[in-house]
ChimeraX commands (.cxc) that place a marker at each C-alpha (Angstrom):
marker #1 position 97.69,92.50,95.34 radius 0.5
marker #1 position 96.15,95.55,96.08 radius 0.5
marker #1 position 92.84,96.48,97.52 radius 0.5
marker #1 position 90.67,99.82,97.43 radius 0.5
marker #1 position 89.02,100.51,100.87 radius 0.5
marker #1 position 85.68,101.62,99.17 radius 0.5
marker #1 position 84.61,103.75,102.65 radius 0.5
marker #1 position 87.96,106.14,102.22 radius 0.5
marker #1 position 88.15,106.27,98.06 radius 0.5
marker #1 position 86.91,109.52,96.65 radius 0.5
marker #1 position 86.86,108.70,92.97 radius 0.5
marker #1 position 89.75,111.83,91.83 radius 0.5
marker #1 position 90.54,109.33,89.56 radius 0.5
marker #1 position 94.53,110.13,90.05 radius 0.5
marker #1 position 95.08,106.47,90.22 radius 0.5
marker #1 position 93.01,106.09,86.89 radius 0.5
marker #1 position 95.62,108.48,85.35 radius 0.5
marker #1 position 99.13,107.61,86.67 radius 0.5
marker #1 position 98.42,103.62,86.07 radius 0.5
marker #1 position 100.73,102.67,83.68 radius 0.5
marker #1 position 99.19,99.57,82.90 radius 0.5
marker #1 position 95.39,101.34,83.07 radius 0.5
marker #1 position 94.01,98.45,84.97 radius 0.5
marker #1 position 92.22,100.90,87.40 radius 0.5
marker #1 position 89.00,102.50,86.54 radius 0.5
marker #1 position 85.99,104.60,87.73 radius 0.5
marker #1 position 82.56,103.04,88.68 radius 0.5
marker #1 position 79.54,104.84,90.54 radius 0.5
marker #1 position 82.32,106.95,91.84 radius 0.5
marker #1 position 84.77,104.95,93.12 radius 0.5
marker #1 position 88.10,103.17,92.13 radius 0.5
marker #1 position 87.98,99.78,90.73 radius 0.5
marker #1 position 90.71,97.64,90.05 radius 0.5
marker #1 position 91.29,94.94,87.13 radius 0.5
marker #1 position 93.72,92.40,88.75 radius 0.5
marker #1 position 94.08,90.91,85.40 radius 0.5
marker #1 position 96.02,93.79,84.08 radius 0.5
marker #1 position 97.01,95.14,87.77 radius 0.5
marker #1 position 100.89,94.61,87.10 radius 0.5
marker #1 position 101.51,95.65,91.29 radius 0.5
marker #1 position 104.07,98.74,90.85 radius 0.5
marker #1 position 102.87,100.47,93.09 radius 0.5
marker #1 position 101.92,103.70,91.29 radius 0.5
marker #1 position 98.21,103.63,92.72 radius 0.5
marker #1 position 99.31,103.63,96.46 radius 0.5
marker #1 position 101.56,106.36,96.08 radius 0.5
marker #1 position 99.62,108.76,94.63 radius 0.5
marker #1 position 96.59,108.03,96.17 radius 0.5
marker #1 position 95.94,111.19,98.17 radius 0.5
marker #1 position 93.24,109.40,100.75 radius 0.5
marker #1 position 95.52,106.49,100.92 radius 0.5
marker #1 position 92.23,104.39,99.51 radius 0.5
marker #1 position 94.64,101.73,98.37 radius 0.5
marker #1 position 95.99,99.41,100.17 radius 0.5
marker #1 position 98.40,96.63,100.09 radius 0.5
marker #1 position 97.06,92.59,100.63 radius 0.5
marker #1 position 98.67,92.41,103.77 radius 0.5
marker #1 position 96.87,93.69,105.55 radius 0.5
marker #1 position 93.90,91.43,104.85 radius 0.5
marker #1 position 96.25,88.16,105.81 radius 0.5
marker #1 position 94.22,87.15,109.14 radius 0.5
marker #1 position 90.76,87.78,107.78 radius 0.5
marker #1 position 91.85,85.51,105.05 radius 0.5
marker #1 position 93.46,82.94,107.61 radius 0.5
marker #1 position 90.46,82.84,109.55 radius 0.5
marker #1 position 88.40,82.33,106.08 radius 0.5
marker #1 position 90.61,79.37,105.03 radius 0.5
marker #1 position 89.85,77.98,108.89 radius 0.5
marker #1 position 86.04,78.21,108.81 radius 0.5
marker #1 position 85.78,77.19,105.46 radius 0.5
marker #1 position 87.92,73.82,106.64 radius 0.5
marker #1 position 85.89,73.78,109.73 radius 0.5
marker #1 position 82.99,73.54,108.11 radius 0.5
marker #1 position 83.78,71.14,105.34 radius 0.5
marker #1 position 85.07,68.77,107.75 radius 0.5
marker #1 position 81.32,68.99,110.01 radius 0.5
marker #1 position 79.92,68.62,106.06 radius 0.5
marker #1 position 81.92,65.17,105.46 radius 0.5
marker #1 position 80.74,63.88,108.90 radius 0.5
marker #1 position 77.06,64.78,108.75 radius 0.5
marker #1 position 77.35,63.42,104.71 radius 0.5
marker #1 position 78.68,60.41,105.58 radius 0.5
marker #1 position 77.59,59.27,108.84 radius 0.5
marker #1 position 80.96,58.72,110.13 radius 0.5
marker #1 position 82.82,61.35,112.80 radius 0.5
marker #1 position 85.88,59.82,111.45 radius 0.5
marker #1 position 85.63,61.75,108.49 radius 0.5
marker #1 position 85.67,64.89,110.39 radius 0.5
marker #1 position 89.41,64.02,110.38 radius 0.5
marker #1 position 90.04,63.14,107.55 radius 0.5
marker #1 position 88.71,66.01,105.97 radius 0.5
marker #1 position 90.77,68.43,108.07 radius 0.5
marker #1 position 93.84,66.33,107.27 radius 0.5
marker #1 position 93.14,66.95,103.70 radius 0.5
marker #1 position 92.56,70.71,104.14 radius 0.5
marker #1 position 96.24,70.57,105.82 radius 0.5
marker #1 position 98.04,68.34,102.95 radius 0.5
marker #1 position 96.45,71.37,100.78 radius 0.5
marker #1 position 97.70,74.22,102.62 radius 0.5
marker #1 position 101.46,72.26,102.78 radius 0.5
marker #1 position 101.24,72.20,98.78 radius 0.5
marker #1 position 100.24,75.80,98.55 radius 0.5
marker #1 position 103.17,76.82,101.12 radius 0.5
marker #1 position 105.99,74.93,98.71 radius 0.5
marker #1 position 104.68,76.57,95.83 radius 0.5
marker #1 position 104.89,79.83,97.35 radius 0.5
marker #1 position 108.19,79.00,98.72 radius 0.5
marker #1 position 109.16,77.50,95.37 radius 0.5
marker #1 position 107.84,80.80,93.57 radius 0.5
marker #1 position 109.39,83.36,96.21 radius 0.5
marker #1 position 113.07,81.44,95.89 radius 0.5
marker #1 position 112.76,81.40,92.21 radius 0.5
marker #1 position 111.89,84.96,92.36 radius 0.5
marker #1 position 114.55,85.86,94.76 radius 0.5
marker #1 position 117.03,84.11,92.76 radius 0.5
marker #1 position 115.28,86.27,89.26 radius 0.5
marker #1 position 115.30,89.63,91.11 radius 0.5
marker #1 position 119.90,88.80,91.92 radius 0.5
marker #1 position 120.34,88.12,88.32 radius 0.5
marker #1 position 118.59,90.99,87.54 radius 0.5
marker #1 position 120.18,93.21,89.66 radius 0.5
marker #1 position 123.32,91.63,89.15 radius 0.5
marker #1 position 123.32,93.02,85.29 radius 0.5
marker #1 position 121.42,96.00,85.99 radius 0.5
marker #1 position 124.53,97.14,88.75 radius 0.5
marker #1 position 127.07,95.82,85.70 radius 0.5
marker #1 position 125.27,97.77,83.37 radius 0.5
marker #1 position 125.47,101.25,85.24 radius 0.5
marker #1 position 129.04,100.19,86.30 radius 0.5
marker #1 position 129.90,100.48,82.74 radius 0.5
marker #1 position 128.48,103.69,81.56 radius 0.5
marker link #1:1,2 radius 0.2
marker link #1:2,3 radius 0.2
marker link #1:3,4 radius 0.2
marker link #1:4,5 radius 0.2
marker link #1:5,6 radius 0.2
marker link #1:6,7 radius 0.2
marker link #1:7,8 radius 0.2
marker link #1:8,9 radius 0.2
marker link #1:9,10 radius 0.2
marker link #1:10,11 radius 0.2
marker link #1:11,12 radius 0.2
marker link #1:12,13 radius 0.2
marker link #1:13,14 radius 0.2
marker link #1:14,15 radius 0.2
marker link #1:15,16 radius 0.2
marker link #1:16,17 radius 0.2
marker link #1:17,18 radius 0.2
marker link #1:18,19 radius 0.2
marker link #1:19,20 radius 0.2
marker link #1:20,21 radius 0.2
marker link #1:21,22 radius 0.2
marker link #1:22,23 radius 0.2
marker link #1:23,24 radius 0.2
marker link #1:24,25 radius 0.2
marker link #1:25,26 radius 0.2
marker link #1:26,27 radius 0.2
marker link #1:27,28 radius 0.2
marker link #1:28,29 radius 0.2
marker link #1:29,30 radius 0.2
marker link #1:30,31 radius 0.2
marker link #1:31,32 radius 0.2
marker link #1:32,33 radius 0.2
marker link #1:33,34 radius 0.2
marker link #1:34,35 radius 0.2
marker link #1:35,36 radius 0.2
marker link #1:36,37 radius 0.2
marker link #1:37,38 radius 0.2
marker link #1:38,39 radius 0.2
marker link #1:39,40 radius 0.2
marker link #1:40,41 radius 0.2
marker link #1:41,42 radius 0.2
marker link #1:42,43 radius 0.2
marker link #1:43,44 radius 0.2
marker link #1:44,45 radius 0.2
marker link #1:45,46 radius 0.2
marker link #1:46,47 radius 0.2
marker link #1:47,48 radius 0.2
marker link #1:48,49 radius 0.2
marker link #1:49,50 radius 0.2
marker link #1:50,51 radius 0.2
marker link #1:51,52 radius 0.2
marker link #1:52,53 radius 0.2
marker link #1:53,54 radius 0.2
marker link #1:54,55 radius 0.2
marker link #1:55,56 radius 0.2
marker link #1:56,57 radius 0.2
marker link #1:57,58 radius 0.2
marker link #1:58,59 radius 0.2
marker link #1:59,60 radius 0.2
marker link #1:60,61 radius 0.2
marker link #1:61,62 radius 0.2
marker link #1:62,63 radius 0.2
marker link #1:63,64 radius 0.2
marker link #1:64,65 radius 0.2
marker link #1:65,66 radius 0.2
marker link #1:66,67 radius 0.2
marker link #1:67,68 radius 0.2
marker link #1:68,69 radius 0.2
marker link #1:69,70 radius 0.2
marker link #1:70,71 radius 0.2
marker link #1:71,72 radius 0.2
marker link #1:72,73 radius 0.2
marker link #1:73,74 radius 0.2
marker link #1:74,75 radius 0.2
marker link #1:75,76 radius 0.2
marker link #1:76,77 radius 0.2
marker link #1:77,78 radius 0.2
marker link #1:78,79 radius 0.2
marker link #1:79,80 radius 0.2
marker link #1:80,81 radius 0.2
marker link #1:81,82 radius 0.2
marker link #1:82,83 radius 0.2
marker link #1:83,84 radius 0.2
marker link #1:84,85 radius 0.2
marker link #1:85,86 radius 0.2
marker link #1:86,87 radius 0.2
marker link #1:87,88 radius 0.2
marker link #1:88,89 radius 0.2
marker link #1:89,90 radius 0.2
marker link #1:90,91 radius 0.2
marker link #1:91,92 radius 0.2
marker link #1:92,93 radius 0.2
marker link #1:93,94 radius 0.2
marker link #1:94,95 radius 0.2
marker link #1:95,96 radius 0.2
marker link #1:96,97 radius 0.2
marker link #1:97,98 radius 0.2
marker link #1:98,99 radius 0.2
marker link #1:99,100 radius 0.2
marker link #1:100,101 radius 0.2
marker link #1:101,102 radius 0.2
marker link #1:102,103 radius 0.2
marker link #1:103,104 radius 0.2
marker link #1:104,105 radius 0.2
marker link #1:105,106 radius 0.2
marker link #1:106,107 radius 0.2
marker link #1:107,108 radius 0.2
marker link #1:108,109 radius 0.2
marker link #1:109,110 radius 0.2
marker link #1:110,111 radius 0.2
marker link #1:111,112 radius 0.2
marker link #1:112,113 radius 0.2
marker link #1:113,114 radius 0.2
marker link #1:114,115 radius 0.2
marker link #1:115,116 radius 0.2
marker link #1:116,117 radius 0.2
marker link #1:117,118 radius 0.2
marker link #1:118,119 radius 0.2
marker link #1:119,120 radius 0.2
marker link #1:120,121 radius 0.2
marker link #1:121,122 radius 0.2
marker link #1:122,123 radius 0.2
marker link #1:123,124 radius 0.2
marker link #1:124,125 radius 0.2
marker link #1:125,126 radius 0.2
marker link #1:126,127 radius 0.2
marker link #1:127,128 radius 0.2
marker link #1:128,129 radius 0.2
marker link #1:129,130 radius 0.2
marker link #1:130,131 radius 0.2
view
């Protein structure tokens, strides 16, 4: 999903205009994006002329090292909470049975996607072919 860096974002409000789903608006002069309508084409990073928007990428290893202190943490909560060091582990082998379900839905979702996007393609090249 994308992201606005709020320190390089003007507020020209070209986004605003070329977004065809208008889920980008201007507050106190800056971008701001509704991710409930953002449909991700892509129109907002290419005609951004500061290059204010960016893709979620590159935010993967502050979000990594999120998910880690977060897990840290919880697991130093169930120990403290219940008295028992044990549950230190426990807690971080929960946080890891979590993570494993979120990677096969993503890798569930991206093969379903993949095998969406082939069909797709597949009739779109037939399609063409034929006019």
């Amino acid at each position: 999903m994308p992201w606005i860096d709020r320190n390089r974002c003007t507020g020209c409000g070209l986004c605003v205009d070329n977004c065809p789903a208008e889920a980008i608006s201007i507050a106190g002069n800056l971008a701001v994006l509704d991710m409930e309508n953002c449909i991700r084409c892509g129109s907002c990073h290419e005609i951004c002329p500061t290059k204010s928007i960016h893709h979620d990428s590159e935010l993967t290893d502050g979000e990594v090292e999120a998910n880690l202190q977060e897990a840290i943490q919880h697991a130093q909560s169930c120990a403290d909470l219940k008295g028992n060091t044990l549950e230190s582990l426990a807690s971080l082998e929960r946080h890891i049975k979590h993570y494993k379900r979120q990677k096969l839905v993503a890798e569930k979702t991206l093969e379903r996607l993949q095998q969406i996007l082939a069909f797709q393609s597949k009739e779109y090249r037939e399609k063409t072919a034929s006019e």
